[in-house]
Residue frames as a rotation matrix with the C-alpha (Angstrom) as fourth column:
UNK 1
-0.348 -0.685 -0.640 105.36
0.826 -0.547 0.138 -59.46
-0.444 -0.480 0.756 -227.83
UNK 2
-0.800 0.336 0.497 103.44
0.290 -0.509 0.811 -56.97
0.525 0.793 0.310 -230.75
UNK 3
0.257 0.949 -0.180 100.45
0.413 0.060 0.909 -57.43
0.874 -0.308 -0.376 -229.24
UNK 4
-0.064 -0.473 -0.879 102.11
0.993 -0.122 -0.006 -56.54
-0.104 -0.873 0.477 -225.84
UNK 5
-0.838 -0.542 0.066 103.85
0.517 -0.750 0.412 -53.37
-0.174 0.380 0.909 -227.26
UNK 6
-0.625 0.560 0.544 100.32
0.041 -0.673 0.739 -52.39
0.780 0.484 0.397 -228.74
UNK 7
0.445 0.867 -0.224 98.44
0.720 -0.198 0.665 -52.73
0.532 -0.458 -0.713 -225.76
UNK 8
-0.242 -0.533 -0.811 101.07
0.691 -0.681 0.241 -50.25
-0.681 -0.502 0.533 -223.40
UNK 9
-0.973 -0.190 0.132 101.16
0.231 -0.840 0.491 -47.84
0.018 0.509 0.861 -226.60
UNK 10
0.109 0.985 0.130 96.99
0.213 -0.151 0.965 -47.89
0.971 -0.078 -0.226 -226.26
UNK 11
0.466 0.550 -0.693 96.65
0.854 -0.073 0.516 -47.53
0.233 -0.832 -0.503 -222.67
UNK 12
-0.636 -0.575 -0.514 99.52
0.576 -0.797 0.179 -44.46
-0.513 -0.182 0.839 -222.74
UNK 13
-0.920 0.251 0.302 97.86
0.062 -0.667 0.743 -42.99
0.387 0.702 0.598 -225.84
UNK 14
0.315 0.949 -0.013 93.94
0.434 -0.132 0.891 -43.20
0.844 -0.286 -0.454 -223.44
UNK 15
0.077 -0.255 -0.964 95.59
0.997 0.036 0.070 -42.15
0.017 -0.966 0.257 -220.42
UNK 16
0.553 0.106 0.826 94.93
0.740 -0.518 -0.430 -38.17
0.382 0.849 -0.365 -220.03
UNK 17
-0.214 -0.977 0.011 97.32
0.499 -0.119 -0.858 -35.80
0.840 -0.178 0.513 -220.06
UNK 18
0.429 0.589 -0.685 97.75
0.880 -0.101 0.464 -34.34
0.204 -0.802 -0.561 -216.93
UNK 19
0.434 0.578 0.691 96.88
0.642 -0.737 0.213 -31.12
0.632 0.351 -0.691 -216.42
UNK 20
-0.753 -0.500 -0.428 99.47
0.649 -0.452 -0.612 -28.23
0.112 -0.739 0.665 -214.26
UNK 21
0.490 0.833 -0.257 97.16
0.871 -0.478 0.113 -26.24
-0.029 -0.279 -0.960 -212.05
UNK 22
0.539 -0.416 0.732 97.30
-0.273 -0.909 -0.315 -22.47
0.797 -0.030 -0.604 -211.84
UNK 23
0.086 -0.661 0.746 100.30
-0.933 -0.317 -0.172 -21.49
0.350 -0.681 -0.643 -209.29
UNK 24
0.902 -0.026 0.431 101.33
-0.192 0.871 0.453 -25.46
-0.387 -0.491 0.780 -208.49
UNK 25
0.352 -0.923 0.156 105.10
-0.921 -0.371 -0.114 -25.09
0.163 -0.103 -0.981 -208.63
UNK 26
-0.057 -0.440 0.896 105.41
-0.789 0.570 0.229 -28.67
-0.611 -0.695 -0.380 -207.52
UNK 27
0.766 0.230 0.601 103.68
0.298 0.701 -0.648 -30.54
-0.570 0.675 0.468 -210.38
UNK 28
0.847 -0.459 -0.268 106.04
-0.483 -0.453 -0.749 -28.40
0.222 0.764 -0.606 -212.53
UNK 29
-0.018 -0.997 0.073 109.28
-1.000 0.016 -0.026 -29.22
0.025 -0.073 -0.997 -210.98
UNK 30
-0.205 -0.124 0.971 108.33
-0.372 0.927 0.040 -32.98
-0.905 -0.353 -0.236 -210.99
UNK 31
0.885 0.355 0.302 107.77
0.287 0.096 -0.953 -32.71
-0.367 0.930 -0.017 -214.69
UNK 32
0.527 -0.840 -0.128 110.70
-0.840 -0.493 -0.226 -30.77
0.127 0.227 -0.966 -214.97
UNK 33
-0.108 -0.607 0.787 112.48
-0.767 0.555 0.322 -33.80
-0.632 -0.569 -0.526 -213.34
UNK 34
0.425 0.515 0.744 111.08
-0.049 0.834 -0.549 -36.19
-0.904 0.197 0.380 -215.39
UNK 35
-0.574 -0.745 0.339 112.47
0.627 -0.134 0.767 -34.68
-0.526 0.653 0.545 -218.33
UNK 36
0.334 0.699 0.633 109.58
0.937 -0.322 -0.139 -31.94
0.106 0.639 -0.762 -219.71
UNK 37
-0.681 -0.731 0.032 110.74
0.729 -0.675 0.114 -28.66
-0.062 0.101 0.993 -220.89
UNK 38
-0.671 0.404 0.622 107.65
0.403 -0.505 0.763 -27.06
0.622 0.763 0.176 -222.36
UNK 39
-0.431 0.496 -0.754 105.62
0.884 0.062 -0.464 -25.17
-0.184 -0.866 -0.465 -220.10
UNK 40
-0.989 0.002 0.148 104.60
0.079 -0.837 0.541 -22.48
0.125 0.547 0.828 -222.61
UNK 41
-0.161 0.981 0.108 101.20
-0.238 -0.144 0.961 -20.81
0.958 0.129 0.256 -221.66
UNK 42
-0.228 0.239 -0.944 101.15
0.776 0.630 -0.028 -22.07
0.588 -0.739 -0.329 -217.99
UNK 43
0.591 0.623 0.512 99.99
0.021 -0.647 0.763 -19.89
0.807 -0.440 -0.395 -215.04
UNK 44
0.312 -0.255 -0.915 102.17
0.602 0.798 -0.018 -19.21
0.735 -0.545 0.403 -212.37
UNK 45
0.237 0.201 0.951 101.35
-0.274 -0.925 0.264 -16.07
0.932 -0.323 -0.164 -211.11
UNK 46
0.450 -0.076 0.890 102.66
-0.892 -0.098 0.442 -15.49
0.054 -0.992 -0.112 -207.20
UNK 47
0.679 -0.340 -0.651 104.90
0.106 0.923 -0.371 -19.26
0.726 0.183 0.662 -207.94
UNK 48
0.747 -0.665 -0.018 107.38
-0.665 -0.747 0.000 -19.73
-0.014 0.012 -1.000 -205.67
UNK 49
0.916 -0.392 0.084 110.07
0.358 0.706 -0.611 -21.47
0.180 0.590 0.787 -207.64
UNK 50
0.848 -0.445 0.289 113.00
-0.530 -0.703 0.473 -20.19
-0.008 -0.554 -0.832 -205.34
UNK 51
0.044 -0.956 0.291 116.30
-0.820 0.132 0.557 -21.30
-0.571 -0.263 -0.778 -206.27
UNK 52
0.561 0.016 0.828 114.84
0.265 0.944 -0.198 -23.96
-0.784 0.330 0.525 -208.76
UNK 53
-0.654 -0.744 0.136 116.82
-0.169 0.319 0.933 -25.41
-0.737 0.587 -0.334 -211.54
UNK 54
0.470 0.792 0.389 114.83
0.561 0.072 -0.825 -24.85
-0.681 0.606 -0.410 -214.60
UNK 55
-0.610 -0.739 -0.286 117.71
-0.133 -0.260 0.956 -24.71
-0.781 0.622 0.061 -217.48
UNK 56
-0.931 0.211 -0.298 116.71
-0.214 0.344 0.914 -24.78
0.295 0.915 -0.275 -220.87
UNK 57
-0.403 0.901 0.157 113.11
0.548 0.376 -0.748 -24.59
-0.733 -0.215 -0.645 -219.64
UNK 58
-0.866 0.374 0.331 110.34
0.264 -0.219 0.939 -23.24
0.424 0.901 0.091 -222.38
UNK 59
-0.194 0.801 -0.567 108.23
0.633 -0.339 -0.696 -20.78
-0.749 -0.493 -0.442 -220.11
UNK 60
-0.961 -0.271 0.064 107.28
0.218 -0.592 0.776 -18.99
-0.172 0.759 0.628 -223.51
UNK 61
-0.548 0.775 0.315 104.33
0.087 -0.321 0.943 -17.02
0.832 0.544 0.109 -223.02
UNK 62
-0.157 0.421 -0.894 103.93
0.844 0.527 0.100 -18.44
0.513 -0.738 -0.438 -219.72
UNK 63
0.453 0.395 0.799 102.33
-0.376 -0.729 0.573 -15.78
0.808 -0.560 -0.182 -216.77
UNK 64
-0.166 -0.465 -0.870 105.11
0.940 0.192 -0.282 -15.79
0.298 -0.864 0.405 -213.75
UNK 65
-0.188 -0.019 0.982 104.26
-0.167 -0.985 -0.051 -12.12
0.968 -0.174 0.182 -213.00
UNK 66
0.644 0.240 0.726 104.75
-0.742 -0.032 0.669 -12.04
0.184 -0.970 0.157 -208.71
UNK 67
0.903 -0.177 -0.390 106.76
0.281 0.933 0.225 -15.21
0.324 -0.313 0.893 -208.84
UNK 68
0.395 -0.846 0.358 109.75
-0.624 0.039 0.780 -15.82
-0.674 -0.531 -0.513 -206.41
UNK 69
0.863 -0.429 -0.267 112.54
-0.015 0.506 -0.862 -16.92
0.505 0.748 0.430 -209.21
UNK 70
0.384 -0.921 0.062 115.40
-0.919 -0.375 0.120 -15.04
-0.087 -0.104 -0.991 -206.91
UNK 71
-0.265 -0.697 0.666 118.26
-0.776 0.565 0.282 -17.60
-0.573 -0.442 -0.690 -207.09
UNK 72
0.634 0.647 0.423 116.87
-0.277 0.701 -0.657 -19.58
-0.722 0.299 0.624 -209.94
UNK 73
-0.438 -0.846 -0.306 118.80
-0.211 -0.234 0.949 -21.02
-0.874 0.480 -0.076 -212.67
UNK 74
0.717 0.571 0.399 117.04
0.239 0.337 -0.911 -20.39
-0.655 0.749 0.105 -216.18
UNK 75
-0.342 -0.762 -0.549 120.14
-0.474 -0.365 0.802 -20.18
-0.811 0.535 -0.237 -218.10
UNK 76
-0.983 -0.134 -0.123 119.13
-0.143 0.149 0.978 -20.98
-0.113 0.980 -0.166 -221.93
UNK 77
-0.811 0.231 0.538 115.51
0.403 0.887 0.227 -20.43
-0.425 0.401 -0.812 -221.51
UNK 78
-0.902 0.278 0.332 113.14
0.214 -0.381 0.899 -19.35
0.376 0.882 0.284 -223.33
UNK 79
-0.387 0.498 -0.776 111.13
0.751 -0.319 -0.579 -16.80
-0.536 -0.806 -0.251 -221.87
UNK 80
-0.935 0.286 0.211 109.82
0.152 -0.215 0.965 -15.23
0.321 0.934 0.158 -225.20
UNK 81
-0.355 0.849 0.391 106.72
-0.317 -0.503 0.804 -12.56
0.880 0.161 0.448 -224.75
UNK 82
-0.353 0.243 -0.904 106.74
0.747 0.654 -0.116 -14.31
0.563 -0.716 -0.412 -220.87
UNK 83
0.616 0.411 0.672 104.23
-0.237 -0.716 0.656 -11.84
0.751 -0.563 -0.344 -218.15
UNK 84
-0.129 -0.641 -0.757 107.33
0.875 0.285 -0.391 -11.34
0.467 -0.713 0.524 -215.38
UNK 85
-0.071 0.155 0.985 105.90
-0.080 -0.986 0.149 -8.03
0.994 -0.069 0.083 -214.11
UNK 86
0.459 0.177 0.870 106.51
-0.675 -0.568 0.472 -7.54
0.578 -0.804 -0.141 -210.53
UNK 87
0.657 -0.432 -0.618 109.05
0.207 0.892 -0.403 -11.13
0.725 0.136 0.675 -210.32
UNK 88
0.553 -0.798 0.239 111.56
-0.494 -0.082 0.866 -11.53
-0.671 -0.597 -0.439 -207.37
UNK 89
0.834 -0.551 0.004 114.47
0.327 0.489 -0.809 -12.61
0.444 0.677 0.588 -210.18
UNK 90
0.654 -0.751 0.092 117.24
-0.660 -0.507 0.554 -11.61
-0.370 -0.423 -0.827 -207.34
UNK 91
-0.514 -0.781 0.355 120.74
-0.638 0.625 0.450 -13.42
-0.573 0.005 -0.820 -208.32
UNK 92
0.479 0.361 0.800 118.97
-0.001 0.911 -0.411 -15.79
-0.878 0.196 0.436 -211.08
UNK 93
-0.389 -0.853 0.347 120.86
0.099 0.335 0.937 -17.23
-0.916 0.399 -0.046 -213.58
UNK 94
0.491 0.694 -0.527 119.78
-0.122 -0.544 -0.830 -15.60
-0.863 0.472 -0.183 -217.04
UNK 95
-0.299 -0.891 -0.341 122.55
-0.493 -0.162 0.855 -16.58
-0.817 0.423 -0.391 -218.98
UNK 96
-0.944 -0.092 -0.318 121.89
-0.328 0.132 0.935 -16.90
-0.044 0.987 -0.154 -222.81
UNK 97
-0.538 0.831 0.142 118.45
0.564 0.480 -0.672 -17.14
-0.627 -0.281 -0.727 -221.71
UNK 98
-0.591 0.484 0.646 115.49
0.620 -0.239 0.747 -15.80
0.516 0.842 -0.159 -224.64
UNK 99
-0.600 0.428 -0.675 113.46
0.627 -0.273 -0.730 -12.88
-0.497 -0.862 -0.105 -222.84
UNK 100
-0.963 -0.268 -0.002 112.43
0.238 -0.860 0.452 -10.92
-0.123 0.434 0.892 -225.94
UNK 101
-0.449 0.888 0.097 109.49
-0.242 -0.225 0.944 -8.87
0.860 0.400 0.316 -226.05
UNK 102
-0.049 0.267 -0.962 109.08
0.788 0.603 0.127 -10.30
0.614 -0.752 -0.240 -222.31
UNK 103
0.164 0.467 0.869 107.07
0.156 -0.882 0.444 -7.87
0.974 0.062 -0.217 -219.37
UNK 104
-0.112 -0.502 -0.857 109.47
0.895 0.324 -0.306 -7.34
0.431 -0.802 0.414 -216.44
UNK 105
-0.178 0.150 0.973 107.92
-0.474 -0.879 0.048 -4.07
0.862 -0.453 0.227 -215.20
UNK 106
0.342 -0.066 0.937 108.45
-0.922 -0.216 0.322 -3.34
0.181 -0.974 -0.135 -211.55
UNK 107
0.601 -0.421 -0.679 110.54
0.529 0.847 -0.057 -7.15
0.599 -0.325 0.732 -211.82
UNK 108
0.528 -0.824 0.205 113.67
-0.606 -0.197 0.771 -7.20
-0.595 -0.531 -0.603 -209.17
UNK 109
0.739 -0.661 -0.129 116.49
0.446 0.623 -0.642 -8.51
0.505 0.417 0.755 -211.25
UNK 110
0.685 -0.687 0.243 118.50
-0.691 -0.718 -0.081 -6.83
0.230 -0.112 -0.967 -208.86
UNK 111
-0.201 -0.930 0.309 122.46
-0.705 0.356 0.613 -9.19
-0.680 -0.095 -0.727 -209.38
UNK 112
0.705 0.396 0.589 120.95
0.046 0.802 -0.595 -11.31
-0.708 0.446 0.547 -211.83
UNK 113
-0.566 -0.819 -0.091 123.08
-0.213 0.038 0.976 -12.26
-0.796 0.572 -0.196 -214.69
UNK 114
0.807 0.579 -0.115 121.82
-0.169 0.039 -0.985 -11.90
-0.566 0.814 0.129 -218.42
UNK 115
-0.203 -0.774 -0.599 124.94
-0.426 -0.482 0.766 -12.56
-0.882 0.411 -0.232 -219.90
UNK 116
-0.973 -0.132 -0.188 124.71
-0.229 0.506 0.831 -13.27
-0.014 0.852 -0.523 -223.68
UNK 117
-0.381 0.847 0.370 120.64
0.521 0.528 -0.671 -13.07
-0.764 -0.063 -0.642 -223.08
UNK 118
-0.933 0.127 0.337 118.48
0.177 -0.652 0.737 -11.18
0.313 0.747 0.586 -225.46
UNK 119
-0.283 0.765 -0.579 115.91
0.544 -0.369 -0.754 -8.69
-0.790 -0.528 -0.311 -224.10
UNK 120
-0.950 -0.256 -0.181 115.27
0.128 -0.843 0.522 -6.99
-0.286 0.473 0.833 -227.17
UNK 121
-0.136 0.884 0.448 111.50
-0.482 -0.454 0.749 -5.14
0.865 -0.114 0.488 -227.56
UNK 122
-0.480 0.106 -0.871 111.53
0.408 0.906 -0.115 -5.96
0.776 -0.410 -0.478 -224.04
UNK 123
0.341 0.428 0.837 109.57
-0.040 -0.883 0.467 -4.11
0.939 -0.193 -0.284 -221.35
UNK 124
-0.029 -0.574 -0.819 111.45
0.582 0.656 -0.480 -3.39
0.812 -0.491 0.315 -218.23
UNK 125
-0.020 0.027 0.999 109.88
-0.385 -0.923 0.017 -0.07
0.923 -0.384 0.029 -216.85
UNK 126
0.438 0.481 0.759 110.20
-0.709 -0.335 0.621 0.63
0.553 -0.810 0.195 -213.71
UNK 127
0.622 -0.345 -0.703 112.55
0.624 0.760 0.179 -3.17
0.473 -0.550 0.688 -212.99
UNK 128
0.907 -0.107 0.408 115.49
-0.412 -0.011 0.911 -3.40
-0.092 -0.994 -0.054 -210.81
UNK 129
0.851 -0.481 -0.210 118.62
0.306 0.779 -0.547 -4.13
0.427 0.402 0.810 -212.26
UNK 130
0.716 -0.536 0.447 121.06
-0.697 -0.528 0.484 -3.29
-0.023 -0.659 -0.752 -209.16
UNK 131
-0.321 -0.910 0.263 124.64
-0.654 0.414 0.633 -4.91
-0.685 0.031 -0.728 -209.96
UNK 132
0.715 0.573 0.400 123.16
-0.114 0.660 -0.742 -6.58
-0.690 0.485 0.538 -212.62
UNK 133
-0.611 -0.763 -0.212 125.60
-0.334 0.007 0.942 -8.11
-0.717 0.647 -0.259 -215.50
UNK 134
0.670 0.719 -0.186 124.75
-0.244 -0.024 -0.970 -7.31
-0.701 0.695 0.159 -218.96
UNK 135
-0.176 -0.975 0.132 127.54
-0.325 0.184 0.928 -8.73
-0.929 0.120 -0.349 -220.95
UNK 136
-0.972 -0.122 -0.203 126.61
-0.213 0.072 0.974 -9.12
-0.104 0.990 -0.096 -224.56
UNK 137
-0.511 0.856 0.072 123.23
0.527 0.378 -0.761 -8.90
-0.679 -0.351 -0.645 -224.00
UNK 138
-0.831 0.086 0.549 120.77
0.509 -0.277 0.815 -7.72
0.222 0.957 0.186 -226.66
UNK 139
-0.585 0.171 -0.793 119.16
0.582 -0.592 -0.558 -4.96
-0.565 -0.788 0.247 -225.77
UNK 140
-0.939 -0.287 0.191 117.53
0.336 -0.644 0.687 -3.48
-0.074 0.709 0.701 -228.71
UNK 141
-0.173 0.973 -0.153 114.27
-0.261 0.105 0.960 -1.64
0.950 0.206 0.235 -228.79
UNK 142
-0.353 0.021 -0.935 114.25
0.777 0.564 -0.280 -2.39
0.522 -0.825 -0.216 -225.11
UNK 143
0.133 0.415 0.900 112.33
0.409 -0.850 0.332 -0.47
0.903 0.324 -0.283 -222.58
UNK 144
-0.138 -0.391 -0.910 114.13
0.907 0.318 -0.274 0.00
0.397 -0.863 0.311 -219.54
UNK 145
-0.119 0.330 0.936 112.33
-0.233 -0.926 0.297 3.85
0.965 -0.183 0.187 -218.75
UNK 146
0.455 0.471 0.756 112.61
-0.774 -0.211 0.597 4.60
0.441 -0.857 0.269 -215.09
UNK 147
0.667 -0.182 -0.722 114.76
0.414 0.897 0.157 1.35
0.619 -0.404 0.673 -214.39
UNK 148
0.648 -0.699 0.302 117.38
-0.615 -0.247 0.749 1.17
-0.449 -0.671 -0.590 -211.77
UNK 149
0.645 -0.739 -0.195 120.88
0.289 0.472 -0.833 -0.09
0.708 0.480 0.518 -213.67
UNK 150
0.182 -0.862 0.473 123.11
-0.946 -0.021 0.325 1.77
-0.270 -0.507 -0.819 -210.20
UNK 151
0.069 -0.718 0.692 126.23
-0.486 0.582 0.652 -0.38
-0.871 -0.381 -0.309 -210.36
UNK 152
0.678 0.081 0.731 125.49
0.150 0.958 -0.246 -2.84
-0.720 0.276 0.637 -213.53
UNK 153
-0.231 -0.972 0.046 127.88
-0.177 0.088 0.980 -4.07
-0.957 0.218 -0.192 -215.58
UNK 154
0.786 0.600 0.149 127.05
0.079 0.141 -0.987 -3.25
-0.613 0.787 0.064 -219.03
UNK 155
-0.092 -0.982 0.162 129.59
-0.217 0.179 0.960 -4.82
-0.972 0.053 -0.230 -221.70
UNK 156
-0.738 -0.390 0.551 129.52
0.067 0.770 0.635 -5.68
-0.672 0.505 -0.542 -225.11
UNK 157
-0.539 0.835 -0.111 126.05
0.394 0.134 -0.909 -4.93
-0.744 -0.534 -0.401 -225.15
UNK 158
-0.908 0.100 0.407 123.89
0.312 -0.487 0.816 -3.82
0.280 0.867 0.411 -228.32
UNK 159
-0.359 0.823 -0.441 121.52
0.665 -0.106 -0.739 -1.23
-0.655 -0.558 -0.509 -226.75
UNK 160
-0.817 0.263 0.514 120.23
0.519 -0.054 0.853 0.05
0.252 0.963 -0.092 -230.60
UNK 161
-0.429 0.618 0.659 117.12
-0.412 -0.783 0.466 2.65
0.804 -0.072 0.590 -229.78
UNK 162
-0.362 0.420 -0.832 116.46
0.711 0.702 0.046 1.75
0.603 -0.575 -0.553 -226.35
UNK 163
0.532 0.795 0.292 114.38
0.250 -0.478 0.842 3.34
0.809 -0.375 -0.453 -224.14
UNK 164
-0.155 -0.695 -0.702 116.41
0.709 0.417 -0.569 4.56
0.688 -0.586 0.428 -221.00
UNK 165
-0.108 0.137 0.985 114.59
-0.589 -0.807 0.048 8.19
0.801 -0.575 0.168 -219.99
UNK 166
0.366 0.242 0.898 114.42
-0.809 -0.394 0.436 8.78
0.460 -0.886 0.052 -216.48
UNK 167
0.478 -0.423 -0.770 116.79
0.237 0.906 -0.350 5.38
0.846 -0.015 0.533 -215.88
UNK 168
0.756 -0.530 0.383 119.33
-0.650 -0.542 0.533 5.48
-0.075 -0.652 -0.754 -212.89
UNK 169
0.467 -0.867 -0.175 122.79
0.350 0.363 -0.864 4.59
0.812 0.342 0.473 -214.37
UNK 170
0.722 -0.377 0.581 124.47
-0.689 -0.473 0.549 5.71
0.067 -0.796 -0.601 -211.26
UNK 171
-0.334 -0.911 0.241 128.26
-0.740 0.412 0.531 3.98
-0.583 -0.001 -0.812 -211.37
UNK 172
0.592 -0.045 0.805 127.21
0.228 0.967 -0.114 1.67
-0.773 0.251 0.582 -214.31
UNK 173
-0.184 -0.923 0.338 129.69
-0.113 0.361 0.926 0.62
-0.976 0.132 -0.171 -216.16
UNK 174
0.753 0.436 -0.492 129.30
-0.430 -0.240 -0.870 1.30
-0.498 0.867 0.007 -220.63
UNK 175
0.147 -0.834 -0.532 132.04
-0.574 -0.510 0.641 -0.14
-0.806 0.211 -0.554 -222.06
UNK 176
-0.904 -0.423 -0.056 132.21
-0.178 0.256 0.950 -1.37
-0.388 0.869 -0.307 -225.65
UNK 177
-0.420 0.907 0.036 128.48
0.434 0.236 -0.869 -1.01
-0.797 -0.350 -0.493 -225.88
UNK 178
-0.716 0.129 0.686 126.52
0.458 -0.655 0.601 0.32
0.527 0.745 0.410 -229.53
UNK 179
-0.217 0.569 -0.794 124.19
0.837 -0.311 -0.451 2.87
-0.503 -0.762 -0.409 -228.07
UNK 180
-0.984 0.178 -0.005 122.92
-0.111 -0.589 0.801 4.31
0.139 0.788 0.599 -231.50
UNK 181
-0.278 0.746 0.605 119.83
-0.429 -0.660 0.616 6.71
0.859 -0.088 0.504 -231.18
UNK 182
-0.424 0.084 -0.902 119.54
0.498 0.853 -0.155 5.59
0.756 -0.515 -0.404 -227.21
UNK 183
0.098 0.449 0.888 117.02
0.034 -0.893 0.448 7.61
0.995 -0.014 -0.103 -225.44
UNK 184
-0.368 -0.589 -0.720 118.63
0.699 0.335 -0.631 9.13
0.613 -0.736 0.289 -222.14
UNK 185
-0.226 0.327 0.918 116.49
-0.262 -0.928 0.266 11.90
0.938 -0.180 0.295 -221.66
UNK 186
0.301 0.003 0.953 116.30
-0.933 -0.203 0.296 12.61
0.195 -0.979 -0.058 -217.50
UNK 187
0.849 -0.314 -0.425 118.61
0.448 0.853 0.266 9.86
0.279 -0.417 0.865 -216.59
UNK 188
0.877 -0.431 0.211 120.86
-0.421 -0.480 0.769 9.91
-0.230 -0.764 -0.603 -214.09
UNK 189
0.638 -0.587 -0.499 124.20
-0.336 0.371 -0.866 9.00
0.693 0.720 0.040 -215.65
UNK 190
0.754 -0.052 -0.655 127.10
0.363 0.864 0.349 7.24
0.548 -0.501 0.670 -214.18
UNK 191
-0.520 -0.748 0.413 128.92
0.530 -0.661 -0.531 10.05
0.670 -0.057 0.740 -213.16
UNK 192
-0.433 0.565 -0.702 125.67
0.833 -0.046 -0.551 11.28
-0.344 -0.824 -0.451 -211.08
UNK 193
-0.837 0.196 -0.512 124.73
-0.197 -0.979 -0.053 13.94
-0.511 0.056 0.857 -213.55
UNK 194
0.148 0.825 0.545 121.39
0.231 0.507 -0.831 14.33
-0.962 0.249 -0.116 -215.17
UNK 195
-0.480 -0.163 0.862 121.21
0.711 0.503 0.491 14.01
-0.514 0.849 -0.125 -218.74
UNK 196
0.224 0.578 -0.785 120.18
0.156 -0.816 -0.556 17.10
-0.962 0.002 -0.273 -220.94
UNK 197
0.912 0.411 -0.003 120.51
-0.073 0.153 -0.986 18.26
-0.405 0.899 0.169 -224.19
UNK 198
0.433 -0.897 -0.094 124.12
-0.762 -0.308 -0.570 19.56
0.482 0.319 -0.816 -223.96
UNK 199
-0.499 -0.563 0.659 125.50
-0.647 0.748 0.149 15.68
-0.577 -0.352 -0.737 -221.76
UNK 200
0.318 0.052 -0.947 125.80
-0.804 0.544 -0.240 12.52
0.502 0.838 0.215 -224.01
UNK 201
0.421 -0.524 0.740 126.70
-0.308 0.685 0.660 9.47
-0.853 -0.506 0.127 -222.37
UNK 202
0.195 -0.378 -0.905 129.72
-0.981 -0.073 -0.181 8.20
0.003 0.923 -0.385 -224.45
């Protein structure tokens, strides 16, 4: 039975590992299934991983910039320094998910929930974050210059020297939120005025 045991643990331990091509969404989710989490460093530029279930996945570092996430659910994962620049992330579950330092210029997060995520030194110029909920989300050091925020629901939130010039806060929503040394220059506040030396958003 030893002998057994050692030959299976040899032929696993020659067998090689197998390799996820650029953009091949399908090996992934069948790895995912299997039970693998890690997928840190992968390629998946232009993916389209619509509506997948990919909790507690470990796309840290990974290159989804172009991918179709809308309707995904990455609640709790770790998306740490991840290339999401130009991402369809419509309605995707973000919740307590790790994004810091992650490059979501020109992303669409536009309904996406982040609640309890942490974008902080993230880069978000130029995203989409129409009705978006930010509910304790960490925000700090975040660059969100030029973003669309019309409508979101920003709560709780610690936005500590973020970036926000030229933003469009149109009807979002500030409320219990720290928003020490937060740079609003030309943004459109949520009231519809523009932001100058003598209007503060409180």
């Amino acid at each position: 039975m030893f002998h057994q045991i050692k030959k299976v643990v040899a032929k696993r331990l020659e067998s090689p590992p197998i390799v996820l091509r650029d953009t091949d969404p399908k090996a992934l989710l069948k790895r995912y299934a299997e039970g693998e989490r890690n997928f840190s460093g992968v390629k998946l530029s232009q993916a389209n991983l619509e509506g997948a279930n990919l909790s507690g996945v470990n796309f840290q570092g990974t290159d989804l910039s172009l991918a179709n996430l809308s309707h995904a659910n990455l609640e709790g994962a770790n998306l740490t320094g991840a290339f999401l620049s130009g991402a369809d992330l419509i309605k995707t579950n973000l919740r307590a998910a790790v994004l810091s330092q992650a490059n979501l210029i020109g992303a669409d997060l536009t309904g996406v929930d982040l609640t309890g995520a942490k974008l902080n030194h993230a880069v978000l110029g130029g995203a989409v974050l129409i009705g978006s909920c930010l509910r304790k989300t960490d925000l700090r050091h975040a660059s969100l210059n030029g973003a669309n925020l019309m409508g979101a629901k920003i709560t709780h939130s610690d936005l500590s020297k973020a970036n926000l010039s030229g933003s469009n806060l149109t009807e979002a929503s500030f409320s219990y939120c720290t928003l020490t040394d937060v740079d609003f220059r030309g943004a459109i506040l949520p009231d519809g005025s523009a932001e100058d030396e003598n209007t503060r958003l409180e």
